[in-house]
N, C-alpha and C positions, 0 to 999 in steps of 0.2 A: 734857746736853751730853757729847759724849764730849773726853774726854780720851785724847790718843794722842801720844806723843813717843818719838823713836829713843834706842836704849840700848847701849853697848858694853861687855859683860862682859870678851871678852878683846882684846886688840888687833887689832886690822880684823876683827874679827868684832861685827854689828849687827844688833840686835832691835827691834824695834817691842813697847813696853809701853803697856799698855790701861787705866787705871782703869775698872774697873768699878762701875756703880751708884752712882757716889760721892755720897753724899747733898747738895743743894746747901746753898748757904750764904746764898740769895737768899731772905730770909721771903716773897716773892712767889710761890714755887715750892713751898713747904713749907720751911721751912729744917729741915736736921736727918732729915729724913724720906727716904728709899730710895724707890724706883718696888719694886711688887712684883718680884721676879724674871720671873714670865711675861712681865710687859711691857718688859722691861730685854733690848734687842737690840746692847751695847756692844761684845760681843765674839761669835764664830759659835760660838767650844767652849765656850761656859759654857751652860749649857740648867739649869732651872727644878731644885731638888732636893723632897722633901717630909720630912714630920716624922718617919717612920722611917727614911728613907735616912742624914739629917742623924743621928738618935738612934745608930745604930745604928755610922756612921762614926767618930764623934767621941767616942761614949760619954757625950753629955750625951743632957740634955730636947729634944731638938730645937732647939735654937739654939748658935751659935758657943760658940768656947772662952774665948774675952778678952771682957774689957769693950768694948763696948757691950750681950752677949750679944744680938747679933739672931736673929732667929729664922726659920724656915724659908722662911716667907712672900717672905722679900727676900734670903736666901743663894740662892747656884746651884754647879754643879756642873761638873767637866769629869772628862769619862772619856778617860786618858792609858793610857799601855802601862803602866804601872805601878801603876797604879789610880787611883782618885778622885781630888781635887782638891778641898777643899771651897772657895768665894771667897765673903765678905762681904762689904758694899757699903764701897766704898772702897779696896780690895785691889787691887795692880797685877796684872795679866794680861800676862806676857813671853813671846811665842811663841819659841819656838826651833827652830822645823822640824820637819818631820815630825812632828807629831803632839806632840812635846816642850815643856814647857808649866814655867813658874815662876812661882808665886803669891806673892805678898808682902804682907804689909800696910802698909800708909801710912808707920807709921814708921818702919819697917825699909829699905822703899823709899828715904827719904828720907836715910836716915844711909848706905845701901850706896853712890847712883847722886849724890848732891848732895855730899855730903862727895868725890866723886872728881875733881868739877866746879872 
């Protein structure tokens, strides 16, 4: 299920953030578990990364940097003017126009957009 709620960084200015891949919580789905990234269509600039893109970006083995370290299989990628973008499942995805892109994760999201609330 996607996840999609509107977000205001600065005043009357408004994004639409996207969790992606968020792994569900429903043991009837997999609890816990990610769609691999190829199958994962949450958002259109995230597309699928592999285990040397990931290694090579981030400077790990092929999986994220924080705990849960997932691994390449269910991370994806968005190529920004600025470069990469790496997003793990559960990572909000905030368009900002053009091309302009802000990745977050869970609980970062949570403490920036919910504490403003």
């Amino acid at each position: 299920m996607i996840t999609a709620v509107p977000v205001t960084i600065e005043p009357n200015t408004h994004f639409l953030a996207v969790r992606w891949n968020a792994p569900p919580k429903d043991a009837a789905q997999g609890a816990g578990r990610p769609r691999l990234a190829r199958e994962c269509n949450d958002h259109p600039s995230v597309r699928p990364t592999s285990y040397d893109e990931v290694s090579a970006g981030l400077g790990t083995c092929g999986c994220s940097k924080d705990y849960p370290w997932w691994t390449h299989n269910v991370m994806g990628v968005i190529d920004s003017q600025k470069g990469k973008l790496f997003v793990s499942p559960g990572d909000w995805v905030i368009s900002m126009g053009e091309g302009q892109h802000l990745v977050l994760s869970d609980t970062h999201y949570n403490e920036f957009f919910r504490s403003a609330t």
